[in-house]
C-alpha positions, 0 to 999 in steps of 0.5 A: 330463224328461217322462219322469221326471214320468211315471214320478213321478206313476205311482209316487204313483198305485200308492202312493195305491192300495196304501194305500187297499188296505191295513188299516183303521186300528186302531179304539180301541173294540176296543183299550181291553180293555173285558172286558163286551164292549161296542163304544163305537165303535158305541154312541150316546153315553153316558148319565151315568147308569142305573137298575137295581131291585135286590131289595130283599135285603141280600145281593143289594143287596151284590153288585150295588153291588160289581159296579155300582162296578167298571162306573162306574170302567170306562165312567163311568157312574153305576149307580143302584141302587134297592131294590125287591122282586122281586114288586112291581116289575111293578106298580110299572113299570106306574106309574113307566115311563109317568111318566118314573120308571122305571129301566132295567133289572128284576129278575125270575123267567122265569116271568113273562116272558110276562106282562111281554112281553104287557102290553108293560112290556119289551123283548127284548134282543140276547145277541149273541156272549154267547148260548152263556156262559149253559146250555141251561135259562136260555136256554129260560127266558128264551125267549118268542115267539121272543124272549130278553127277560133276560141270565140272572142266577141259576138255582134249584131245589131238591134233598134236605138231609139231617143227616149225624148222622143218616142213614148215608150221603147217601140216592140213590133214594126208596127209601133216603129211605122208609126213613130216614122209616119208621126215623126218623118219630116224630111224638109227639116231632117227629122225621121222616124225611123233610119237604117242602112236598108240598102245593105244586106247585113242590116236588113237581113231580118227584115227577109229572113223573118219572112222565110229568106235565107242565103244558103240552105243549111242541114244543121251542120252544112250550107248548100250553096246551089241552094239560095234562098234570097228570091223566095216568097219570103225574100219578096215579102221582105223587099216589098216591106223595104220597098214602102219604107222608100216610097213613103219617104221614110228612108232617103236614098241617098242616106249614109251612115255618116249621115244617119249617125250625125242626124241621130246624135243631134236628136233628130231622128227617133229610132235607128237599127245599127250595132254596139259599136256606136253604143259609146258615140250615141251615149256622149251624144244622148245620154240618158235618153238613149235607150236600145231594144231588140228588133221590132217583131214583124207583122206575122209575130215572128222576131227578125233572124239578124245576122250574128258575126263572131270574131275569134282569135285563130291559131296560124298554120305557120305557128311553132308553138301552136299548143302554147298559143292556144293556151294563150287563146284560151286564157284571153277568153275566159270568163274573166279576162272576156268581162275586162274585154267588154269592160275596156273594149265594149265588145260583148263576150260569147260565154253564157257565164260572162252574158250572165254575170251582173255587169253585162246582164243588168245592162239595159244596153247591151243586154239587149244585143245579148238578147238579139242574138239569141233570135240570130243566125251566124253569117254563112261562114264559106267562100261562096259568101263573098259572091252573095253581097254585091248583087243583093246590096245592088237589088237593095239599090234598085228597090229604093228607087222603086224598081219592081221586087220579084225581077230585081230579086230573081235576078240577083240570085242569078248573078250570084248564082253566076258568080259563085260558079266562076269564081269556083266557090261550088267545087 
């Protein structure tokens, strides 16, 4: 008898041992198919609801209410949509964060990521297993100190319209582009060749940087903005070549946007740089001779560096549910809910699964934006940018009217070099 005990007691022991071995049992946060990603298991406990400032824009409000409901339905989250311009959000958060009134999540361009951060409005957020969906370029725009501080939302820049009807065949270098301008330009009957805001230092950007201009030195991981690269030899070379684009007529100086779009709806004008968001005004206008390239390649075969802006949704410093509204960011910008943004909003999505899909990579026209960015470069993203704009786009002014390049250059590098020195940007 005490023998059977034995070998009993022995079997309950090896059993008891075996199943403290065995599997964990299975957890039901990797169970519910939960396609954004989030682990409910390791979640604290679900707000009733967040707040998301949506740009204050009726296509992009659209979008984001569609992919909110489907978020709500899913988690059971309300997602309270609050429409608020782009631009003015920063100083709003300012206001209402501090009162308990903010949302938890903005919506803003990279660029002025490095001011958000240091006024200590946001906080950065973790990517995690995402990080590798979104291209190189968002990712570099949205990187500060080290730090992601955006779930990358839409990519931007701008490439060459041009009207079918018009030109013989898409123009591929600025060769091609000057001849259509010399053939076409005829200004007594408002007709050009070729139009763009050549006095901003966003559009004609790559027509220096291709050169070898830059803004900032950059190592690869941080810009050194003692270092301005927008007077070098290929920042000269560039203002020359936008220098004959006004003395040969080609470019008025008093062009507008306003004035460029409307002359190019009418089919007046054969080729104009601008970005995607004219895409919609241009196709009512034009229809099927609309037809969009990437920049023209400069002379020395290199393809124009064009200025790539990210816009991405950033998680507020005074957010009380900061893992659920990254959760939410997340989810918004996965590849599915970033094709229904494009689809609705006509924003392009910076996701290598989303560029790829069918619907945006057999596109004629934006896939060659997507193509454009890939020759890009994230606008500087530090507050020190904000004193490079005004002196550039005024040397731009000087130029058009046939000021001389390497004075009007040299000394708008030294006013930004002065504004950033007073403005305490280099400390």
């Amino acid at each position: 008898m005490k023998k059977w005990l034995s070998y009993a007691f022995a079997m309950l022991l090896m059993i008891g041992v075996l199943a403290a071995c065995g599997p964990d049992e299975a957890d039901p946060a990797k169970e519910d198919g939960n396609d954004n990603g989030s682990a409910e298991g390791d979640m604290p406990e679900k707000p009733e609801s967040l707040t998301l400032w949506v740009n204050a824009e009726e296509k992009q409000e659209e979008a984001v209410e569609q992919i909110a409901e489907k978020y709500t339905e899913e988690t059971g989250i309300e997602v309270k949509l609050v429409p608020v311009d782009m631009l003015e959000q920063v100083e709003k958060l300012d206001v209402e964060g501090p009162a308990g009134n903010g949302p938890d999540i903005i919506f803003q361009p990279h660029d002025r990521i490095g001011d958000l951060a240091l006024r200590g409005l946001v906080e950065p957020v973790d990517l995690g297993e995402t990080e590798s969906d979104y291209t190189d370029i968002a990712l570099d725009g949205v990187t500060f100190d080290g730090d992601y501080w955006g779930y990358p939302a839409v990519m931007e820049t701008y490439a060459m319209y041009y009207n079918k009807s018009l030109v013989d065949s898409a123009p591929e270098t600025m060769e091609d582009v000057m001849n259509v301008a010399a053939d076409f330009t005829d200004a007594s009957q408002d007709k050009y060749g070729f139009l763009m805001e050549a006095a901003n230092l966003y559009f004609v950007y790559p027509f220096f940087s291709g050169y070898g201009a830059y803004v900032f030195a950059n190592d690869g991981e941080n810009y050194d903005i003692t270092d301005i690269g927008l007077a070098n030899g290929g920042a000269k070379q560039g203002g020359e070549l936008v220098k004959t684009w006004f003395d040969e007529g080609y470019i008025p100086q008093d062009l507008t946007p306003d004035i460029m779009n409307g002359l190019f709806r009418e089919g007046k004008v054969a080729t104009v740089i601008n970005g995607p968001w004219m895409v919609r005004e241009y196709s009512e206008a034009l229809g099927d001779d609309l037809g969009v390239v990437p920049l023209p390649v400069l002379e020395n075969g290199e393809h124009p560096k064009s200025f790539v802006g990210v816009k991405s949704y950033m998680l507020s410093y005074y957010s009380e549910n900061k893992e659920w509204a990254q959760d939410l960011m997340k989810y918004i910008t996965n590849e599915e809910n970033s094709i229904t943004y494009y689809e609705v909003a006509g924003e392009m999505p910076p996701r290598h699964d989303a560029i790829e899909n069918p619907i945006i990579a057999d596109d004629e026209i934006y896939s060659a934006f997507a193509e454009q960015t890939t020759y890009g470069e994230p606008m500087p993203n530090v507050p020190a940018m904000q004193q490079i704009w005004d002196p550039f786009n005024d040397a731009l002014n000087f130029i058009s009217k046939g000021e001389p390049v390497d004075e009007v250059l040299d000394e708008s590098v030294q006013s930004m070099n002065d504004n950033i020195e007073a403005s305490g940007a280099n400390q």
